[in-house]
C-alpha positions in Angstrom: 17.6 4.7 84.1 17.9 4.4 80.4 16.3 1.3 79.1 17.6 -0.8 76.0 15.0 -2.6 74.5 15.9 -5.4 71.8 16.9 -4.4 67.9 13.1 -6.6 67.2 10.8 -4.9 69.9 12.6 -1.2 68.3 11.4 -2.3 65.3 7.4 -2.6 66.0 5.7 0.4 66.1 1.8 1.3 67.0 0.7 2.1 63.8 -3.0 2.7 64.3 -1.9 3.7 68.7 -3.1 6.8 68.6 -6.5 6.2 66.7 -7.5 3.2 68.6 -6.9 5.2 72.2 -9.5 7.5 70.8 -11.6 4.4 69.9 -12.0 3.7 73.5 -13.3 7.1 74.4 -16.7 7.5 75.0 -18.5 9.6 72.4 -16.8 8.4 69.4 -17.8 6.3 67.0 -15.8 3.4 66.8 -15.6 1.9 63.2 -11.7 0.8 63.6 -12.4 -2.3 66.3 -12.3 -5.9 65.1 -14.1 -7.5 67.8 -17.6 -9.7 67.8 -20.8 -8.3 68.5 -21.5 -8.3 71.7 -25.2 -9.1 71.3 -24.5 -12.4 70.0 -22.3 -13.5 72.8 -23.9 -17.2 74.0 -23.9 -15.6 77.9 -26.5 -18.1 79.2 -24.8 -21.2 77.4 -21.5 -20.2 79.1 -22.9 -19.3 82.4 -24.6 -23.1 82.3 -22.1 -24.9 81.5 -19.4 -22.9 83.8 -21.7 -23.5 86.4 -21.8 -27.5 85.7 -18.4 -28.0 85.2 -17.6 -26.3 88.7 -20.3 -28.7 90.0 -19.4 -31.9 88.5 -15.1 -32.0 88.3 -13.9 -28.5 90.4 -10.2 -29.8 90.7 -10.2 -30.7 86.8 -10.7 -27.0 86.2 -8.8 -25.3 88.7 -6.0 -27.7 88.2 -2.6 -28.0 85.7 -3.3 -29.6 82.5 -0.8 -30.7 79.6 0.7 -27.7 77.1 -0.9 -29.3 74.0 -4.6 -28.3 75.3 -7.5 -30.4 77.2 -7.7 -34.3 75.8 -11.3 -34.1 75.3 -11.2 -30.7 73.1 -7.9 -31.7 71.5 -10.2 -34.9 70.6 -13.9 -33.2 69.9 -12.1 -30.7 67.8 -10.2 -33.2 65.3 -13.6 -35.4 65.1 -15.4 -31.5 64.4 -12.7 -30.6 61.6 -12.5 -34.1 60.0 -17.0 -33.3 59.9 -17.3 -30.0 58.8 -14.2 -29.7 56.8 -12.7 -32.7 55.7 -9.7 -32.1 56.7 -7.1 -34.2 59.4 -5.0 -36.7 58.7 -3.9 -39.5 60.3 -0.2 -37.6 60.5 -1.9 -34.7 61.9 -2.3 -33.4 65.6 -4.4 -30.5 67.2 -2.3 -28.0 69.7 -4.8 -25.7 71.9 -3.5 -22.2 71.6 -4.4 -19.0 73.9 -6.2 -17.5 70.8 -5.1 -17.9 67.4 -2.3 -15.0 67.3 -0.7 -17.7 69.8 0.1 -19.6 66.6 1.5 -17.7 64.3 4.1 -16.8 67.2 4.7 -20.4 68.2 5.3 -21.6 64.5 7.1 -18.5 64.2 9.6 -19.2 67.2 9.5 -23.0 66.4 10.3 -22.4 62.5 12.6 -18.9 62.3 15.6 -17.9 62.7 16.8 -13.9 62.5 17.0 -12.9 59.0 15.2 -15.7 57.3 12.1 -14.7 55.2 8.6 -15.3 55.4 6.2 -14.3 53.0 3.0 -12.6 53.2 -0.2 -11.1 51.9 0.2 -7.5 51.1 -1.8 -5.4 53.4 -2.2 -7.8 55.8 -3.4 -8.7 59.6 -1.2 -6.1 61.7 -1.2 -8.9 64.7 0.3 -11.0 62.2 3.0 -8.7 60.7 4.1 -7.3 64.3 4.6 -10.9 65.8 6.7 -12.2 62.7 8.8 -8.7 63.1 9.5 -9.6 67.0 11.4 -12.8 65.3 14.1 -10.7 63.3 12.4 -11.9 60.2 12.6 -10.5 56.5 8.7 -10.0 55.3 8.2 -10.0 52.0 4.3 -8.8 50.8 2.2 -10.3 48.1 -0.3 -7.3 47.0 -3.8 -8.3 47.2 -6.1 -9.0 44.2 -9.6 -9.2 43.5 -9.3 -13.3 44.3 -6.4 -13.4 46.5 -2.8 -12.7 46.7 -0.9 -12.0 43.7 0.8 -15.5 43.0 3.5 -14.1 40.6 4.6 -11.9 43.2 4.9 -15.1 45.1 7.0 -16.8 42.4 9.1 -13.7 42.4 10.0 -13.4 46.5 10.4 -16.9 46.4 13.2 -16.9 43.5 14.4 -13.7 45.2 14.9 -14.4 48.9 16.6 -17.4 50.7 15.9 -19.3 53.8 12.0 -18.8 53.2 10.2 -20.7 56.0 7.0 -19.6 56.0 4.1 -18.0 53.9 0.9 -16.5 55.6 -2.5 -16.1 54.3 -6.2 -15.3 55.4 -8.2 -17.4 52.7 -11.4 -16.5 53.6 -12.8 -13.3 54.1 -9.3 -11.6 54.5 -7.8 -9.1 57.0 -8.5 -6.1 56.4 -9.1 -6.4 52.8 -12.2 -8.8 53.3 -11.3 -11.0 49.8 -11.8 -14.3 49.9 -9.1 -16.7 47.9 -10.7 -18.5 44.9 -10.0 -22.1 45.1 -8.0 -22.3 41.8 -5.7 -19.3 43.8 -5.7 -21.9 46.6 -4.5 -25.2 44.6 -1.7 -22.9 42.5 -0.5 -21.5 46.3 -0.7 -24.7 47.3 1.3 -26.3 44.6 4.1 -23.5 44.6 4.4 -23.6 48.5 4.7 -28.1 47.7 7.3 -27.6 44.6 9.5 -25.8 47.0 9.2 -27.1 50.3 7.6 -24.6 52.2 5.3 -24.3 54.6 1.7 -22.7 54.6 0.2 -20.8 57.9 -3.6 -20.6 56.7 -5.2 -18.5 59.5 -9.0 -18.8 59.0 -10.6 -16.6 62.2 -13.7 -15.9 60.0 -14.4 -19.1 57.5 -17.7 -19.9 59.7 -19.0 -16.3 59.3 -19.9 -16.7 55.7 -23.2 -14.7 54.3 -23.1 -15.1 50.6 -22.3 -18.3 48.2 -20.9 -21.8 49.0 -18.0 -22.2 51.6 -14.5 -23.4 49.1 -12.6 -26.0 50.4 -9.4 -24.9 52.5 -6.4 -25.3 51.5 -5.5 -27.7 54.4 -8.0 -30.0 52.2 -5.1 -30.4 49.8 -2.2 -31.4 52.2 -0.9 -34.3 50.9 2.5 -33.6 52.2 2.0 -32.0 55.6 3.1 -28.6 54.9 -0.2 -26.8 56.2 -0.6 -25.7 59.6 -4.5 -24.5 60.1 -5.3 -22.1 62.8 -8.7 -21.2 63.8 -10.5 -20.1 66.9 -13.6 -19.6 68.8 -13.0 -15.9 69.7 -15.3 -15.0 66.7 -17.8 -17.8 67.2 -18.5 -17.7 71.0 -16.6 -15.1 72.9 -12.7 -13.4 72.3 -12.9 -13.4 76.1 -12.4 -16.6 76.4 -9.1 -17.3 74.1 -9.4 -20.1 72.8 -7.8 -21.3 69.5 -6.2 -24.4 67.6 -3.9 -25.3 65.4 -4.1 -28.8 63.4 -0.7 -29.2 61.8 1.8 -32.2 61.2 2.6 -33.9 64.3 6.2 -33.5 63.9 5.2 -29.7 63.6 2.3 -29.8 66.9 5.6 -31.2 69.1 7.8 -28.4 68.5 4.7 -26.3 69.1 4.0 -27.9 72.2 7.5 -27.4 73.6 7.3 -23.6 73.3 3.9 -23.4 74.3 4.8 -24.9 77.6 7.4 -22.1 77.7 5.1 -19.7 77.1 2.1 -20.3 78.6 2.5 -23.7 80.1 -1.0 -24.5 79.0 -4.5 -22.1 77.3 -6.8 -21.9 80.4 -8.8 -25.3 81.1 -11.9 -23.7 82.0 -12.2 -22.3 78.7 -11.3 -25.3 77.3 -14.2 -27.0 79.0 -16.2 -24.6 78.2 -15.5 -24.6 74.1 -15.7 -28.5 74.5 -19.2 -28.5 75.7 -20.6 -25.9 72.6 -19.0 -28.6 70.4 -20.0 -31.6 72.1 -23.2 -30.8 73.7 -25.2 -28.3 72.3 -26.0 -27.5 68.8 -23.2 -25.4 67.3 -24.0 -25.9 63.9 -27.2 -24.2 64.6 -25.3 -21.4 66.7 -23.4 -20.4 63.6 -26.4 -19.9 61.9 -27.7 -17.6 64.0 -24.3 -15.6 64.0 -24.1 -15.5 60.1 -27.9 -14.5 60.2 -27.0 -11.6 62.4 -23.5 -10.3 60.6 -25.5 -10.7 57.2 -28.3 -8.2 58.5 -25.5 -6.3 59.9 -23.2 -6.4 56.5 -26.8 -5.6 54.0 -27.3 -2.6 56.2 -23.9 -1.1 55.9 -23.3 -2.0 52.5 -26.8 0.2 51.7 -25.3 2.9 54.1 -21.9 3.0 51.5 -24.5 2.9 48.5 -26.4 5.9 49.9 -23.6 8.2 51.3 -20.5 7.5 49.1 -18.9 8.8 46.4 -18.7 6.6 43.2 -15.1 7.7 43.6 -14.8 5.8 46.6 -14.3 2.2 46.1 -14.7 -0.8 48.4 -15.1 -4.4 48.8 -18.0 -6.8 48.1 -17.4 -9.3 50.7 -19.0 -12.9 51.1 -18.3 -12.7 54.9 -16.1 -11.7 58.1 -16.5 -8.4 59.6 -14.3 -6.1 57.4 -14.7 -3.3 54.6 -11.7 -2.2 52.8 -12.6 1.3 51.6 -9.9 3.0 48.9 -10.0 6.3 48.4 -8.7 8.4 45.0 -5.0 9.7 44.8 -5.3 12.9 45.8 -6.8 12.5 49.1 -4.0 12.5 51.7 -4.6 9.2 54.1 -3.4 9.8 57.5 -5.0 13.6 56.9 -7.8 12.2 56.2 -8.2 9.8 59.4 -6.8 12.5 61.6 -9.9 14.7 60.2 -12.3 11.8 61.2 -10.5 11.7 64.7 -11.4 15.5 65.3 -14.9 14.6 64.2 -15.3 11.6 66.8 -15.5 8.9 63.9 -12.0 6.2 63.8 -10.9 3.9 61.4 -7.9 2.1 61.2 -5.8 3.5 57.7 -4.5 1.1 55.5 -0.4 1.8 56.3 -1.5 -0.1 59.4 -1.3 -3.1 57.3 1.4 -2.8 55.0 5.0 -4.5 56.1 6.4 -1.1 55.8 3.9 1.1 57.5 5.5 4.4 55.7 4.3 2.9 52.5 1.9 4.9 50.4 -2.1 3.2 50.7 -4.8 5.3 50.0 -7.2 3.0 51.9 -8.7 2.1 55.0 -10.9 -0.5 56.9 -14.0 -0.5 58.4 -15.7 -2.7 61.0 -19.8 -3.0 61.0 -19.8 -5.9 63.2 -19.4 -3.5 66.6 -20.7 -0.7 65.9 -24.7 -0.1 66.2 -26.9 0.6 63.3 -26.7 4.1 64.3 -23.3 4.7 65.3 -22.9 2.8 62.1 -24.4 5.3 59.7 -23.5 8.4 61.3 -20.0 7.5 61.5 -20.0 6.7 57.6 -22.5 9.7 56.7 -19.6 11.4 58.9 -16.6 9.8 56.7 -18.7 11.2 53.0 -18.9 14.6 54.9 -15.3 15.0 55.6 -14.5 13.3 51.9 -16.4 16.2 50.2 -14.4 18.8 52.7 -11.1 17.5 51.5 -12.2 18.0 47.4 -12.8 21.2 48.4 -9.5 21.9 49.6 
């Protein structure tokens, strides 16, 4: 039979397919993954309280729950965010989302229609830029800069474009590029998305993974007219296994969400729910998170002193505060996919740059690192491995 698949799903293609099937292989050093260590997964908190839970209320695990997430998480997270963040308003609501890429489709299908415009950060999280594409949506990318996205190329797509619904960003610690916004790039972004009525997505998977300097306030602190919608989640924190994530938004906004959730999904799993419930409510996550920042920083110093000792000066890359990311730029002349396809041979992957553009065919002479998987050996001989096949492509 021939198949027809949809004009949207033709649209999306596996950038970065190829390299991450290679990723999986054993032997290879895998520098292209985005996923938590796995030596910092809580295994004996979650195997404790699993084991209560099951113990003390079986049927409330096993059983249905409501699409909008678990009452007592829906409420322990809005007293956590109001504590640690300051932000929640009385016109806001929490939705409980099957991890956070959940939300950006949600808002996405609750928001969009085919051919209106949303706006985001140039490169930018792939997850992100494939589910706005399965919409029928116009993208339209805001180049990075060394303190966030480029706000006159926000002006400029907005004075451009119609029917813009939506603009994305990563704040802190961004995907891939690992820049965090400055808070003066946060109140203009703010104030522009306010003057014309549009509404912010501001996606924030690594803000508690911060190493270096004080935490800035998000932008969700400045909502005064409830057009930010805050997704975060705990797949960074405690485990991606579990897929967990929320979304604090207008309420207007969380019951729109909530209607197709329950079409989606019907509800995130309740044991996880539970489970994410009892680190907030019963044990001592603030301390957790220090522990995990104390682990990536070690992790972070080590690789950065790795980059010092094996790269070119000619090879450029970011100083970041926090997350898991290092966005490596090569010069000019060095052909990008050649140059990943080299590593590949050489049993070393990471994820080029094009993987992250809106148009994947457009020219980037970068690429992104992970250092949070990876151990501290695979780690330096896969970037003692990346200056080795830099050095054979100036001689060519």
């Amino acid at each position: 039979m021939e198949y027809k698949f949809s004009d949207n799903i033709n649209k999306i293609e596996s950038s970065v397919g190829e390299i991450l099937k290679y990723a999986s292989m054993p032997g290879y050093i895998t520098l292209s993954a985005g996923n938590p260590s796995a030596e910092v997964f809580p295994i004996a908190e979650i195997a404790e309280i699993s084991d209560r839970i099951l113990h003390e209320d079986p049927i409330s695990v096993l059983q249905y729950n409501i699409p909008e997430g678990h009452p007592k998480l829906r409420s322990s997270l809005k007293s956590f965010l109001r504590r640690k963040y300051s932000i929640g308003s009385p016109n806001d609501d929490v939705v409980v989302l099957s991890g956070a890429q959940q939300g950006m489709d949600l808002l996405t299908k609750a928001l969009c229609n085919r051919g209106d415009t949303i706006i985001t950060e140039s490169p930018s999280f792939v997850g992100a830029l494939n589910c706005f594409k399965t919409y029928g949506v116009n993208l339209v990318g805001m180049p990075m800069q060394h303190d966030g996205p480029d706000l006159s190329a926000l002006e400029s797509a907005i004075q451009n474009n119609s029917n813009i619904k939506l603009i994305y960003t990563i704040p802190n610690f961004q995907n891939p590029t690992g820049i965090t916004m400055s808070l003066k790039k946060r109140k203009n972004l703010y104030s522009i998305a306010k003057k014309h009525n549009i509404i912010i997505l501001e996606d924030n998977p690594y803000g508690d993974l911060r190493y270096i300097g004080e935490d800035i306030p998000h932008i969700k602190t400045l909502d005064d007219a409830g057009i930010v919608v805050y997704v975060s989640s705990f797949s960074k924190v405690i485990s991606p296994g579990i897929r967990t994530a929320y979304c604090l938004a207008p309420k207007q906004i969380c019951d729109k969400l909530t209607v197709c959730k329950q079409c989606n999904d019907v509800h995130s799993t309740v044991w996880s729910q539970l489970v994410a419930n009892e680190f907030l409510t019963k044990y001592d996550f603030d301390n957790h998170l220090l522990k995990l920042r104390k682990f990536y920083s070690e992790k972070y110093l080590f690789t950065k002193n790795l980059l010092k000792q094996y790269f070119d000066e000619k090879i450029s890359y970011t100083d970041i505060k926090g997350g898991f990311f290092i966005w490596c730029t090569l010069p000019d002349n060095i052909d990008m996919p050649s140059f990943c396809n080299e590593l590949v041979k050489r049993k070393v992957c990471v994820v080029p740059g094009t993987a992250f553009m809106i148009d994947s065919t457009s020219p980037c002479n970068s690429f992104r690192i992970n250092f949070s998987t990876p151990s501290n050996q695979a780690l330096e001989d896969g970037i003692k491995t990346i200056s080795e096949v830099y050095s054979y492509f100036l001689k060519q």
